[in-house]
CHARMM-style PDB file with segment names, atoms N, HN, CA, C and O in Angstrom:
ATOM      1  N   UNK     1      98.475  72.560  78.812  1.00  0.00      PROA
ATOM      2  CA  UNK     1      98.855  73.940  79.043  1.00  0.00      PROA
ATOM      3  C   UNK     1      97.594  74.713  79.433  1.00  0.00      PROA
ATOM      4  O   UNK     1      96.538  74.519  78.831  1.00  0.00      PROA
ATOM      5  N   UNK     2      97.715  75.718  80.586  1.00  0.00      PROA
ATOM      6  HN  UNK     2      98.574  75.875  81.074  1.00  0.00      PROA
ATOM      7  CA  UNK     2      96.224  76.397  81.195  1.00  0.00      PROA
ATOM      8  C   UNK     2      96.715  77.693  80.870  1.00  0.00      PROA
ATOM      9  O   UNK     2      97.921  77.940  80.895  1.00  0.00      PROA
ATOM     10  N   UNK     3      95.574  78.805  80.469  1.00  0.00      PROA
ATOM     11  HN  UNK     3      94.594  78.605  80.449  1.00  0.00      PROA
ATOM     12  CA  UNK     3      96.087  79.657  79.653  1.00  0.00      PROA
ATOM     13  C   UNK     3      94.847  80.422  80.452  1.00  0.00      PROA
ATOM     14  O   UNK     3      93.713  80.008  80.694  1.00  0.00      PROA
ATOM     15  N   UNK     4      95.567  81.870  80.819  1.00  0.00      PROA
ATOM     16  HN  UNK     4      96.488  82.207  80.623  1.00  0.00      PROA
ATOM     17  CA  UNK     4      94.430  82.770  81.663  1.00  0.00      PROA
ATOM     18  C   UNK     4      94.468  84.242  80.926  1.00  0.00      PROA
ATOM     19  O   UNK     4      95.348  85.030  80.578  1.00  0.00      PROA
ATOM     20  N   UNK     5      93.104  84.183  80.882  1.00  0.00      PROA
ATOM     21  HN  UNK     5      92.389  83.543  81.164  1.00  0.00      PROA
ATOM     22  CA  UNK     5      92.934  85.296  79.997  1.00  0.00      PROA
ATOM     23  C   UNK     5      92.662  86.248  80.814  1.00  0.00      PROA
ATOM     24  O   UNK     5      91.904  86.070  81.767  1.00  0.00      PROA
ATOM     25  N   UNK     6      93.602  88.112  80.398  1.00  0.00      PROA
ATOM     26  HN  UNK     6      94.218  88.256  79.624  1.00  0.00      PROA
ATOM     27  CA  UNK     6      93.342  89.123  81.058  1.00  0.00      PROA
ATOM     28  C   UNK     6      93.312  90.577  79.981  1.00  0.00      PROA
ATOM     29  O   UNK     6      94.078  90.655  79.021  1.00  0.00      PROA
ATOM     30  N   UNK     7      92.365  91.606  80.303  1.00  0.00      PROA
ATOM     31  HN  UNK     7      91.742  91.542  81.082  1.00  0.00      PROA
ATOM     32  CA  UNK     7      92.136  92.450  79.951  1.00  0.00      PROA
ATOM     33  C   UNK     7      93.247  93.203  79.850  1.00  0.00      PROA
ATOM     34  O   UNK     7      94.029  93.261  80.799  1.00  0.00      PROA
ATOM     35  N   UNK     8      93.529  94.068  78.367  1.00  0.00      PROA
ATOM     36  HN  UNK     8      92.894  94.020  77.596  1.00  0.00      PROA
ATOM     37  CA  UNK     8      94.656  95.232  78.418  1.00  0.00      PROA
ATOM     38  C   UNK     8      93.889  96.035  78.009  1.00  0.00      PROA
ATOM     39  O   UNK     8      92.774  95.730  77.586  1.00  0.00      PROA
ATOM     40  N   UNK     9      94.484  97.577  78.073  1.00  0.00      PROA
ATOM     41  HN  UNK     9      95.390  97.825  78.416  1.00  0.00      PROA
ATOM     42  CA  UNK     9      93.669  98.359  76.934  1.00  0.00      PROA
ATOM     43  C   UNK     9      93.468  98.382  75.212  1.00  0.00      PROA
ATOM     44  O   UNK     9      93.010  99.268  74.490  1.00  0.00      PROA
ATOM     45  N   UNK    10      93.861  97.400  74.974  1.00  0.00      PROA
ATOM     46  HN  UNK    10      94.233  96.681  75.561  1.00  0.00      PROA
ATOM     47  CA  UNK    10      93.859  97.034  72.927  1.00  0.00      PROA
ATOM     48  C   UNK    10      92.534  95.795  73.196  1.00  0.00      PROA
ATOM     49  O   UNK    10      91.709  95.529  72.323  1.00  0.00      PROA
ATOM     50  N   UNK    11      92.555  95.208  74.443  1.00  0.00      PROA
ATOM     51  HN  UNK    11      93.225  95.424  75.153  1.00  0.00      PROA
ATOM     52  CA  UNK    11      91.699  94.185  73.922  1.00  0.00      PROA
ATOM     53  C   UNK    11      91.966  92.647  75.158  1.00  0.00      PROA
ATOM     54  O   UNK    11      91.896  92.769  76.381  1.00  0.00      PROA
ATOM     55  N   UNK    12      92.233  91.451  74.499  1.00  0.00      PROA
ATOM     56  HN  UNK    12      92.289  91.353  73.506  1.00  0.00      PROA
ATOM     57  CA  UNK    12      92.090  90.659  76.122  1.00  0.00      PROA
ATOM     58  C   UNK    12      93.434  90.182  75.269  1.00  0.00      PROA
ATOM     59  O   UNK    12      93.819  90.711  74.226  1.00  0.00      PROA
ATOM     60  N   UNK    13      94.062  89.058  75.953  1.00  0.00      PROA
ATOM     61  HN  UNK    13      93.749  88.629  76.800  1.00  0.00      PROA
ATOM     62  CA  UNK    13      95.434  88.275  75.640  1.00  0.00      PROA
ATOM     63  C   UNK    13      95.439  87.390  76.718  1.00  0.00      PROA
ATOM     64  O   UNK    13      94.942  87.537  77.835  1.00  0.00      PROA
ATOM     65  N   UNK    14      96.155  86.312  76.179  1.00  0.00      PROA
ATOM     66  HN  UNK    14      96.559  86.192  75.272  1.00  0.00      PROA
ATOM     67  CA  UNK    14      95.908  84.719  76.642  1.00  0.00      PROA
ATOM     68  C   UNK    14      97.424  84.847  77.523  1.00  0.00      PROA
ATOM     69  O   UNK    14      98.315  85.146  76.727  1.00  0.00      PROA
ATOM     70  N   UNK    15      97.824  84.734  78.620  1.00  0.00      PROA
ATOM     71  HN  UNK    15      97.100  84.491  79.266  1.00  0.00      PROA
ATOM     72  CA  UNK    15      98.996  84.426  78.949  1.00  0.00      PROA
ATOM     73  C   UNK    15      99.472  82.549  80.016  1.00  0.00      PROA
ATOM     74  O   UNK    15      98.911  81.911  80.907  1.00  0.00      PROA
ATOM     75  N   UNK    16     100.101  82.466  79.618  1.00  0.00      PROA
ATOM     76  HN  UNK    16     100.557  82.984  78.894  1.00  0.00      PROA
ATOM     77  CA  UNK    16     100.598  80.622  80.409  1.00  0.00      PROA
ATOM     78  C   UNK    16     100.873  81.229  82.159  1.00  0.00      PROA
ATOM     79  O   UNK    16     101.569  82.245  82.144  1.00  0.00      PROA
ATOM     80  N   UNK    17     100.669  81.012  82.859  1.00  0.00      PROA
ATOM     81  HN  UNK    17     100.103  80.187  82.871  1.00  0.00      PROA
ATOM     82  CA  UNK    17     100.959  81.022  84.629  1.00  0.00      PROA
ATOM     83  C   UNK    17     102.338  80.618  84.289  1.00  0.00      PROA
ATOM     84  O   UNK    17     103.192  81.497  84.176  1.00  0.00      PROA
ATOM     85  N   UNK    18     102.543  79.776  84.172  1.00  0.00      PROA
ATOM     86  HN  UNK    18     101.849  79.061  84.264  1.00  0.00      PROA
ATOM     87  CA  UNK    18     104.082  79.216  84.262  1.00  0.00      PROA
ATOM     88  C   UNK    18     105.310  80.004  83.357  1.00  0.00      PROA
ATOM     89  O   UNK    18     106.502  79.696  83.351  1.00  0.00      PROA
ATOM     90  N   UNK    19     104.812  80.848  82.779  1.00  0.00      PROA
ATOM     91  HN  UNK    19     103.844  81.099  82.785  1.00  0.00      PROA
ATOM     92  CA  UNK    19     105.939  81.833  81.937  1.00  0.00      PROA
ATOM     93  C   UNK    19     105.576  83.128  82.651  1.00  0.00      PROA
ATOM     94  O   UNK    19     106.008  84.190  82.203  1.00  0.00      PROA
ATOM     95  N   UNK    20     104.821  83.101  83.716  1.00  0.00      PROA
ATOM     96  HN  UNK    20     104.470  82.238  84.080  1.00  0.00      PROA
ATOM     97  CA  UNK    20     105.444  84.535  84.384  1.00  0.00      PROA
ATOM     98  C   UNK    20     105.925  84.710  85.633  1.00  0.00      PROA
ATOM     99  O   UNK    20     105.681  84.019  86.622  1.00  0.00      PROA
ATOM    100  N   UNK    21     106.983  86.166  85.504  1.00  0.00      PROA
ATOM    101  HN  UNK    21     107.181  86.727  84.701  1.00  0.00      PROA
ATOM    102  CA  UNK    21     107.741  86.325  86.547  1.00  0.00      PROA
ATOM    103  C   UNK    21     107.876  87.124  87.214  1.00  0.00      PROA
ATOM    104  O   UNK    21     108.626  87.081  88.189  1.00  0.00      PROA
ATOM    105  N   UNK    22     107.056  88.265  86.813  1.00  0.00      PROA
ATOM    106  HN  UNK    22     106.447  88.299  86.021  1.00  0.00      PROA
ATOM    107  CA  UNK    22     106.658  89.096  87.661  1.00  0.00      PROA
ATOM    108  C   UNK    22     105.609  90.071  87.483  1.00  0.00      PROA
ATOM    109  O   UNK    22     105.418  90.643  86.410  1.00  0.00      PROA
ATOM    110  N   UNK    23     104.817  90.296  88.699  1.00  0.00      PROA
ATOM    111  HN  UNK    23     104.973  89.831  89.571  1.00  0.00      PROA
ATOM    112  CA  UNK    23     103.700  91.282  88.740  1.00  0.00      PROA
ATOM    113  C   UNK    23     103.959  92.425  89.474  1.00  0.00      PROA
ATOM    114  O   UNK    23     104.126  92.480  90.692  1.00  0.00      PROA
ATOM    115  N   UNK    24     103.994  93.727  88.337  1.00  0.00      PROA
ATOM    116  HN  UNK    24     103.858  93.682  87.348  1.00  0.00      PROA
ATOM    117  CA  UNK    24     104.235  95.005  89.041  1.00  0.00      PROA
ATOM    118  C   UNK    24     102.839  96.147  88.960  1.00  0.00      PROA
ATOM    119  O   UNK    24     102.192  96.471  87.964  1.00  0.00      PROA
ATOM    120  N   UNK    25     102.685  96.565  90.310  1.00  0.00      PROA
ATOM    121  HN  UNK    25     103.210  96.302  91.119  1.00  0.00      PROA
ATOM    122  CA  UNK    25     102.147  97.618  90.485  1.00  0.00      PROA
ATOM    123  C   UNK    25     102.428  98.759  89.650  1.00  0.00      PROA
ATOM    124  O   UNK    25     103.497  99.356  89.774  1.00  0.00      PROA
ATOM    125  N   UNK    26     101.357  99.194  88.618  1.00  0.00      PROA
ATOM    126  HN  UNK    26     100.488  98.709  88.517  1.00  0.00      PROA
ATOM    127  CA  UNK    26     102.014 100.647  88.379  1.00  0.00      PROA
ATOM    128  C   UNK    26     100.595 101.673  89.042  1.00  0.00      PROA
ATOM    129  O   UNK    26      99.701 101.200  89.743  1.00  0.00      PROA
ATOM    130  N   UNK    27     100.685 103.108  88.619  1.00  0.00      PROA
ATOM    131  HN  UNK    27     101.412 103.493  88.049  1.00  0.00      PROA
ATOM    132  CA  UNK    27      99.936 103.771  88.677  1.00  0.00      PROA
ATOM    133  C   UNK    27      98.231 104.027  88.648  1.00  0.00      PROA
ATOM    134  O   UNK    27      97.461 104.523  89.471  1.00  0.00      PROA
ATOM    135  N   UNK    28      98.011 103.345  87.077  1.00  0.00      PROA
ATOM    136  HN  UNK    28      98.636 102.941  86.409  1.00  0.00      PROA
ATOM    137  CA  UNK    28      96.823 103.058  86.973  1.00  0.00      PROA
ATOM    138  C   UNK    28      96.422 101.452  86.595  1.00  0.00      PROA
ATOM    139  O   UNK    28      95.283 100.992  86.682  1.00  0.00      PROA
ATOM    140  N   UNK    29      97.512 100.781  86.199  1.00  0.00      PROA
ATOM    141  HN  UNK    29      98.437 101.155  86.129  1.00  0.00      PROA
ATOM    142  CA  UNK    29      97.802  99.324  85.652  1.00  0.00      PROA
ATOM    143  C   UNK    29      98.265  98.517  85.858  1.00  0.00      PROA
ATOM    144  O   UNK    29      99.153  99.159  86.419  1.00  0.00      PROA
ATOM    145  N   UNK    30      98.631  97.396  85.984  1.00  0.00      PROA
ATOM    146  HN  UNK    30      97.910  96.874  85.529  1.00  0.00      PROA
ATOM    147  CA  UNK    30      99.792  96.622  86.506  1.00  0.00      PROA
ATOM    148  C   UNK    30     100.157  96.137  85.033  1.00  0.00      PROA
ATOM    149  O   UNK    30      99.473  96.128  84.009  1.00  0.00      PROA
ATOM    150  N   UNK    31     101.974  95.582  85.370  1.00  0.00      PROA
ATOM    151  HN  UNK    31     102.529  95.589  86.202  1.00  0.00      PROA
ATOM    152  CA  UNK    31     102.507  94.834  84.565  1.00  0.00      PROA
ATOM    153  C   UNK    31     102.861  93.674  84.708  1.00  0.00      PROA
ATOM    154  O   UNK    31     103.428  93.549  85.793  1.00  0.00      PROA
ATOM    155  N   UNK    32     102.782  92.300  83.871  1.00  0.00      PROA
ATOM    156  HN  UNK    32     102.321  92.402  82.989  1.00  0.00      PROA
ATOM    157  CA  UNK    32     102.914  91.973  83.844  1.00  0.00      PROA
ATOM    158  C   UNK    32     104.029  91.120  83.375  1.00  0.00      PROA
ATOM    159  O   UNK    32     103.437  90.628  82.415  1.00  0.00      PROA
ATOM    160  N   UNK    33     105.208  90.578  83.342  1.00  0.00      PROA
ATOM    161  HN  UNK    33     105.688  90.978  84.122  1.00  0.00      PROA
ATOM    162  CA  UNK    33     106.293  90.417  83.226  1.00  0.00      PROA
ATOM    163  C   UNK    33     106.720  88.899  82.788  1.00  0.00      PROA
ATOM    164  O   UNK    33     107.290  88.319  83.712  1.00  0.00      PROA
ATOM    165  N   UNK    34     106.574  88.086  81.551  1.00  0.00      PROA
ATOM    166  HN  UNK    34     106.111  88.557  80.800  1.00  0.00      PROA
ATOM    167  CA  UNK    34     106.536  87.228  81.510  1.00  0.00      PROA
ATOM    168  C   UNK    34     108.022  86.509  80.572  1.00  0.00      PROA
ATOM    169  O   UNK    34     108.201  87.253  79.607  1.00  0.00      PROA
ATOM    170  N   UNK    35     108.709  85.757  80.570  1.00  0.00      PROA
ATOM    171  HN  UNK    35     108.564  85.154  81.354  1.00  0.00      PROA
ATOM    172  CA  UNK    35     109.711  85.223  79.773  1.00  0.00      PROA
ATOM    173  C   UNK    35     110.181  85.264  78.681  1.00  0.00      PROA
ATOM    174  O   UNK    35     111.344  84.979  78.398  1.00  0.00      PROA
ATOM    175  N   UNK    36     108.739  85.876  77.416  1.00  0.00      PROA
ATOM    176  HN  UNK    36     107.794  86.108  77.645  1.00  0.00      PROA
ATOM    177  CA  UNK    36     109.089  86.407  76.412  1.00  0.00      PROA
ATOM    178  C   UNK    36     108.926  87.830  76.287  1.00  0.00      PROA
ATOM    179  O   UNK    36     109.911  88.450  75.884  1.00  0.00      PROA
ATOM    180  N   UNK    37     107.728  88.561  76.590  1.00  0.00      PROA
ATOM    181  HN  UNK    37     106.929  88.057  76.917  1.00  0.00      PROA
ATOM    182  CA  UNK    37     107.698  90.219  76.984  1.00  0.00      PROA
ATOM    183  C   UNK    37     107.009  90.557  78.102  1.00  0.00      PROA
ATOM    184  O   UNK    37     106.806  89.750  79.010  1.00  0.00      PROA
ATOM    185  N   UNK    38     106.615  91.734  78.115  1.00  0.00      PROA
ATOM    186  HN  UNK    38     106.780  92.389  77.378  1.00  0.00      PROA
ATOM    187  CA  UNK    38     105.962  91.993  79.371  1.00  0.00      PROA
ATOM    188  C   UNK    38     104.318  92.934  78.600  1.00  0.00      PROA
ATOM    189  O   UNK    38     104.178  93.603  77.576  1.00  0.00      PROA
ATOM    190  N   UNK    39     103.491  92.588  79.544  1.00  0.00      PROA
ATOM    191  HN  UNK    39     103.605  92.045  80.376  1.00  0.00      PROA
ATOM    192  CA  UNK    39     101.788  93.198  78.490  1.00  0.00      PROA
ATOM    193  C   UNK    39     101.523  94.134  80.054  1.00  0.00      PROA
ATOM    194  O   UNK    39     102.088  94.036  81.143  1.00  0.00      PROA
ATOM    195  N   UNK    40     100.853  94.679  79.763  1.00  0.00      PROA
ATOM    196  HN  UNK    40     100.394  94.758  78.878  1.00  0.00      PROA
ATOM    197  CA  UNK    40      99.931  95.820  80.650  1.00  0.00      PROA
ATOM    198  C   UNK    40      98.403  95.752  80.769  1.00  0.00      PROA
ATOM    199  O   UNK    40      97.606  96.061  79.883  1.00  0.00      PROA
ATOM    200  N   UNK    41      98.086  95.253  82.128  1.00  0.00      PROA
ATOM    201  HN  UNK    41      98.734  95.001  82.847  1.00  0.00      PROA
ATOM    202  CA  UNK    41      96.686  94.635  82.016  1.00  0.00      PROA
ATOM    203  C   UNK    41      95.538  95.567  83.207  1.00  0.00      PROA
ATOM    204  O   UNK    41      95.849  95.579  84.397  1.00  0.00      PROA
ATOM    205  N   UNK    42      94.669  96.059  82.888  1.00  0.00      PROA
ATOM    206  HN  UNK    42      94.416  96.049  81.921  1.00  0.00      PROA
ATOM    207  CA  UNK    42      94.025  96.709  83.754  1.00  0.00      PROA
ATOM    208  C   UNK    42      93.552  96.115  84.931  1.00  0.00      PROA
ATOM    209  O   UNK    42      92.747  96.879  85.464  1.00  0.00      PROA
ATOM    210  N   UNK    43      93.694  95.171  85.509  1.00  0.00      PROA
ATOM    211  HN  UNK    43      94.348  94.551  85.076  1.00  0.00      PROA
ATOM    212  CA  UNK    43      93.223  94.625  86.426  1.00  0.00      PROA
ATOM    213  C   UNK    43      93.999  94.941  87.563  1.00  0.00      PROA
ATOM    214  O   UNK    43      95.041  95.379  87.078  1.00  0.00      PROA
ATOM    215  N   UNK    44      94.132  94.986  89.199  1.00  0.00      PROA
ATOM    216  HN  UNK    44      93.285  94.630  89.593  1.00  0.00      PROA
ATOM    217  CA  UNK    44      94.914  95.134  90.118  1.00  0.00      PROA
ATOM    218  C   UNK    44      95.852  93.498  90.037  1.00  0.00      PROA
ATOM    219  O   UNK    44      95.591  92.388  89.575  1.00  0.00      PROA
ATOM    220  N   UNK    45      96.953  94.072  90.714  1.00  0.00      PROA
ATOM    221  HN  UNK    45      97.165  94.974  91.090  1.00  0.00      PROA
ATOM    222  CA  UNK    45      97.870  92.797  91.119  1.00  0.00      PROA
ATOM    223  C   UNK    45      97.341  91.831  91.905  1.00  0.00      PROA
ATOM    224  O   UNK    45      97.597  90.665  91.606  1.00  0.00      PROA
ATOM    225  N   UNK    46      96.548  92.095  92.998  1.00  0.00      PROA
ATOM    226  HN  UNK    46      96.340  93.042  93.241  1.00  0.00      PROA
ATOM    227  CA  UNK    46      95.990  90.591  93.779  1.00  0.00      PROA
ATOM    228  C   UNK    46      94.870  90.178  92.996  1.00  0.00      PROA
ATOM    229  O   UNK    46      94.377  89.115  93.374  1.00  0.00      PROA
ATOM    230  N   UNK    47      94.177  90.879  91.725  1.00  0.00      PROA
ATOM    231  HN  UNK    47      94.578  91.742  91.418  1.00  0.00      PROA
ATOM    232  CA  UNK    47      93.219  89.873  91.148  1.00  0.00      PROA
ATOM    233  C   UNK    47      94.341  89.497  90.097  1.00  0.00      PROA
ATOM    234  O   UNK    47      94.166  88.442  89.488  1.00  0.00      PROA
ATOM    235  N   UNK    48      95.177  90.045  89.888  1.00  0.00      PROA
ATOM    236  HN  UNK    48      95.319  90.903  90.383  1.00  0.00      PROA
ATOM    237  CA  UNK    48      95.986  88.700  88.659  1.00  0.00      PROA
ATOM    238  C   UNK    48      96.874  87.982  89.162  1.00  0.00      PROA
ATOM    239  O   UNK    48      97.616  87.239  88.520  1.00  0.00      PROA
ATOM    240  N   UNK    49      96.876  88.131  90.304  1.00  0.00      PROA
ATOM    241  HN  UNK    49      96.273  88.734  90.826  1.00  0.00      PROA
ATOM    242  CA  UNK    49      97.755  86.859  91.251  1.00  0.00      PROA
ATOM    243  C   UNK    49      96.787  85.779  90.951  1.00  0.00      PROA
ATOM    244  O   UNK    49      96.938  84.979  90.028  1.00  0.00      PROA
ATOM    245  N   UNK    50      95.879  85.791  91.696  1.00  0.00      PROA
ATOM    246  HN  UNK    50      95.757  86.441  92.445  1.00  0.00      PROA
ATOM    247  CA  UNK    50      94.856  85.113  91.901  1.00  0.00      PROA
ATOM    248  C   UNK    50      94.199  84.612  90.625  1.00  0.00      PROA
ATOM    249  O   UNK    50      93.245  83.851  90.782  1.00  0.00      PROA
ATOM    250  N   UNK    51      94.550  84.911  89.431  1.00  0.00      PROA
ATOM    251  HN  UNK    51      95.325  85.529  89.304  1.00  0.00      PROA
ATOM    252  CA  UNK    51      93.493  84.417  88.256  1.00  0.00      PROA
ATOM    253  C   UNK    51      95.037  83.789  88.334  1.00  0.00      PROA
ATOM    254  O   UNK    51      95.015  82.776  89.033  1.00  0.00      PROA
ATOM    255  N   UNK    52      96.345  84.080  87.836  1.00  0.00      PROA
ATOM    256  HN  UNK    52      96.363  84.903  87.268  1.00  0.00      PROA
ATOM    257  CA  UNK    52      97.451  83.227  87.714  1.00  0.00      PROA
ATOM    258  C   UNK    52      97.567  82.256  88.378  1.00  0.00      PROA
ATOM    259  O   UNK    52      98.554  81.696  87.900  1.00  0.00      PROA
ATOM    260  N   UNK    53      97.022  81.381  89.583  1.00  0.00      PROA
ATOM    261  HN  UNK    53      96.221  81.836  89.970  1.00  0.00      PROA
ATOM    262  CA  UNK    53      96.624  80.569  90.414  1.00  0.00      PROA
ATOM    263  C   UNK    53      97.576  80.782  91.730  1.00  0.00      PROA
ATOM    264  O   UNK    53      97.650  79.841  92.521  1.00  0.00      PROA
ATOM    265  N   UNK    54      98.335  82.029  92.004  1.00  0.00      PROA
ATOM    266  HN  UNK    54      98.276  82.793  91.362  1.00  0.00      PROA
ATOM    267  CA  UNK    54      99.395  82.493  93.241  1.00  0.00      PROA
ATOM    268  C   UNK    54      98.707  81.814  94.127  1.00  0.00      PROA
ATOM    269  O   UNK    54      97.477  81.847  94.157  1.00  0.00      PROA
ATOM    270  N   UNK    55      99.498  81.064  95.015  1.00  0.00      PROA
ATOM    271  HN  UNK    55     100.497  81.038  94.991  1.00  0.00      PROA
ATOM    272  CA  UNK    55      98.996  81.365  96.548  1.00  0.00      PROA
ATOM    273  C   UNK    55      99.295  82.240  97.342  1.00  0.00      PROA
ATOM    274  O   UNK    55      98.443  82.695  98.105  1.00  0.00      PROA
ATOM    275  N   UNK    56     100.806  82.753  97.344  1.00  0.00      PROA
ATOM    276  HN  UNK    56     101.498  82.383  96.724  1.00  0.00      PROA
ATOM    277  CA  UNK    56     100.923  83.949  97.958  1.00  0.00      PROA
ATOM    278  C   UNK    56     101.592  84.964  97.248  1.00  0.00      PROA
ATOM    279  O   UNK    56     102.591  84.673  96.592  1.00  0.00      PROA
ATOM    280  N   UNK    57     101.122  86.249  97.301  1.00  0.00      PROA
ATOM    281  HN  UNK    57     100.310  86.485  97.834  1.00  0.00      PROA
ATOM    282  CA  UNK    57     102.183  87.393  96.430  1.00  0.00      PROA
ATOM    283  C   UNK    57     102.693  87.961  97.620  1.00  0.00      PROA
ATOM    284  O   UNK    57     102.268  88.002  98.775  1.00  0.00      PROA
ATOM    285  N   UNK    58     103.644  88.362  97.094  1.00  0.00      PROA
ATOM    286  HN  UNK    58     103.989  88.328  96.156  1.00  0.00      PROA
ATOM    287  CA  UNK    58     104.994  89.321  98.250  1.00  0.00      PROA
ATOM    288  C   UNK    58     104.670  90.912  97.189  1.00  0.00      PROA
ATOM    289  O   UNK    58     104.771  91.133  95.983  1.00  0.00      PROA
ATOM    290  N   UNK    59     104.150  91.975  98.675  1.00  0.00      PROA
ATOM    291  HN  UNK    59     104.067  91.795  99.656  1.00  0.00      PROA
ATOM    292  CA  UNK    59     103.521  93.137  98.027  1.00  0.00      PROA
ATOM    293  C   UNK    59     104.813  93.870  98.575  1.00  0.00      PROA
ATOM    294  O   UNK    59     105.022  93.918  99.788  1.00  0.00      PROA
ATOM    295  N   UNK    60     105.814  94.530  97.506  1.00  0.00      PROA
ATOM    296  HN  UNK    60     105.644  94.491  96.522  1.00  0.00      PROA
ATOM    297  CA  UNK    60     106.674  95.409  97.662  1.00  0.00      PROA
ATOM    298  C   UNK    60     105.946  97.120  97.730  1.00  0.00      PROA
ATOM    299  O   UNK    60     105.663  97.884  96.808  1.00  0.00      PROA
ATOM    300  N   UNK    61     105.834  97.254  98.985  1.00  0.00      PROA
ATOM    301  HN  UNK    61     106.064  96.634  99.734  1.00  0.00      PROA
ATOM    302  CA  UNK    61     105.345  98.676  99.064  1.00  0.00      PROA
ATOM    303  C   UNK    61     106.168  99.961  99.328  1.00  0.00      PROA
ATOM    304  O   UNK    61     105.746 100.999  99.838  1.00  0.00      PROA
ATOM    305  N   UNK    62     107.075  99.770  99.008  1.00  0.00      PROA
ATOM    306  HN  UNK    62     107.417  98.927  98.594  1.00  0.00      PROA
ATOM    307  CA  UNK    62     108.529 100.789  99.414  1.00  0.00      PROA
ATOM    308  C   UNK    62     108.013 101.919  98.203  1.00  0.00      PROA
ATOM    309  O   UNK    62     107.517 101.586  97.127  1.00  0.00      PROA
ATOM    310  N   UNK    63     108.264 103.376  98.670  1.00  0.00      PROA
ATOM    311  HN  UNK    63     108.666 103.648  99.545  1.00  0.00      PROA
ATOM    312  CA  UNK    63     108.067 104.219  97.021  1.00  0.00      PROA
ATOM    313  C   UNK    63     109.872 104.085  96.717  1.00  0.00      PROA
ATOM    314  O   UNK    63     110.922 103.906  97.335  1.00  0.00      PROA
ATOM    315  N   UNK    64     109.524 104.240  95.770  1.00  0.00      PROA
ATOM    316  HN  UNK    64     108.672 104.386  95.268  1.00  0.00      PROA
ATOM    317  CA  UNK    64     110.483 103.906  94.595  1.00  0.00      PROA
ATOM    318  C   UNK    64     110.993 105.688  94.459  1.00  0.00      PROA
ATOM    319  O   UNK    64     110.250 106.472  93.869  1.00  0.00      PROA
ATOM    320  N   UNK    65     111.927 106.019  94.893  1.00  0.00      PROA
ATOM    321  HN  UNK    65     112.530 105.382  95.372  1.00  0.00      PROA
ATOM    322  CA  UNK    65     111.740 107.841  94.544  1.00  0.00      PROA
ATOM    323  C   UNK    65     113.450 107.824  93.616  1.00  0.00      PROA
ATOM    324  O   UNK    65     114.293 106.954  93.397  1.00  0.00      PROA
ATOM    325  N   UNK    66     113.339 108.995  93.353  1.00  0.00      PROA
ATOM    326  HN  UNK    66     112.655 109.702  93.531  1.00  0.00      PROA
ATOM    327  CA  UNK    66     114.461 109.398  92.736  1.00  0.00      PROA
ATOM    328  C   UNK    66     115.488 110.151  93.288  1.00  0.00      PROA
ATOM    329  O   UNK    66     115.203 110.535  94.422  1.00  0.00      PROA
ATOM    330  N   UNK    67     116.612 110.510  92.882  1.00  0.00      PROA
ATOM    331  HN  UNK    67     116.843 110.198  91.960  1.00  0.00      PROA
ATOM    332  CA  UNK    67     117.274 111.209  93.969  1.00  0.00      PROA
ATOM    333  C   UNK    67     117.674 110.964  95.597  1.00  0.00      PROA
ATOM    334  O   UNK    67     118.471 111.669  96.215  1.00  0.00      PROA
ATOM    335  N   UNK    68     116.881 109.716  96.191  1.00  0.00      PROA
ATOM    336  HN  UNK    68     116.233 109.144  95.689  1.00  0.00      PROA
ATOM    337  CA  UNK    68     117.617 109.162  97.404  1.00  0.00      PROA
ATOM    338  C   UNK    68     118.324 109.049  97.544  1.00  0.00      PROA
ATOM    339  O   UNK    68     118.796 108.691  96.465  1.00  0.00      PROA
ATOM    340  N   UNK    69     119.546 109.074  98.701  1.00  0.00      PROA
ATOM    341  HN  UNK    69     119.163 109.365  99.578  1.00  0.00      PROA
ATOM    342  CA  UNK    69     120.519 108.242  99.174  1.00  0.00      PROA
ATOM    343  C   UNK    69     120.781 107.671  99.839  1.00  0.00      PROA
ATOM    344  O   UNK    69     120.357 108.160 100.886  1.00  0.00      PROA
ATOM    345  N   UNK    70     121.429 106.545 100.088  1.00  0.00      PROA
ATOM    346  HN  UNK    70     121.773 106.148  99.237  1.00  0.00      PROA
ATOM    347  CA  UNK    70     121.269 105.846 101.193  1.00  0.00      PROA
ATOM    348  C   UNK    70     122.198 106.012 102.200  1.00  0.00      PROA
ATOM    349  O   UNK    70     123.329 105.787 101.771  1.00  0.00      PROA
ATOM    350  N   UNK    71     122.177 106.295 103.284  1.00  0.00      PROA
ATOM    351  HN  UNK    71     121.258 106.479 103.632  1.00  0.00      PROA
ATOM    352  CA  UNK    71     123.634 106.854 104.265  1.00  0.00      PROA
ATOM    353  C   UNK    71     124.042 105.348 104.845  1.00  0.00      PROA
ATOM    354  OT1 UNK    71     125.012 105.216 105.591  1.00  0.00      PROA
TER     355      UNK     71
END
């Protein structure tokens, strides 16, 4: 089992590559999204792709707004 360690704001945490499922962009943080919970790690999404061993990430850049509709 390979276990990659990443920075949150409480401190660092060990997570498995293979138990995660998704990496989200937030504001100042990204999340991380894994099979049992999800942690919040200060690092950007293409450096925790890349420490997770990704070869490619799919960057959803759409804003996300409220109140849209779609015609």
């Amino acid at each position: 089992m390979r276990l990659v360690k990443l920075s949150t704001p409480e401190g660092s945490i060990y997570i498995n590559p293979e138990h995660v499922v998704a990496i989200v962009k937030g504001l100042r943080d990204t999340k991380v999204e894994t099979v049992a919970s999800t942690h919040i790690v200060k690092d950007p999404p293409e450096v925790v792709a890349r420490l997770l061993g990704l070869e490619e990430i799919e960057l959803d850049v759409t804003p996300k707004a409220v109140g849209w509709k779609e015609d």
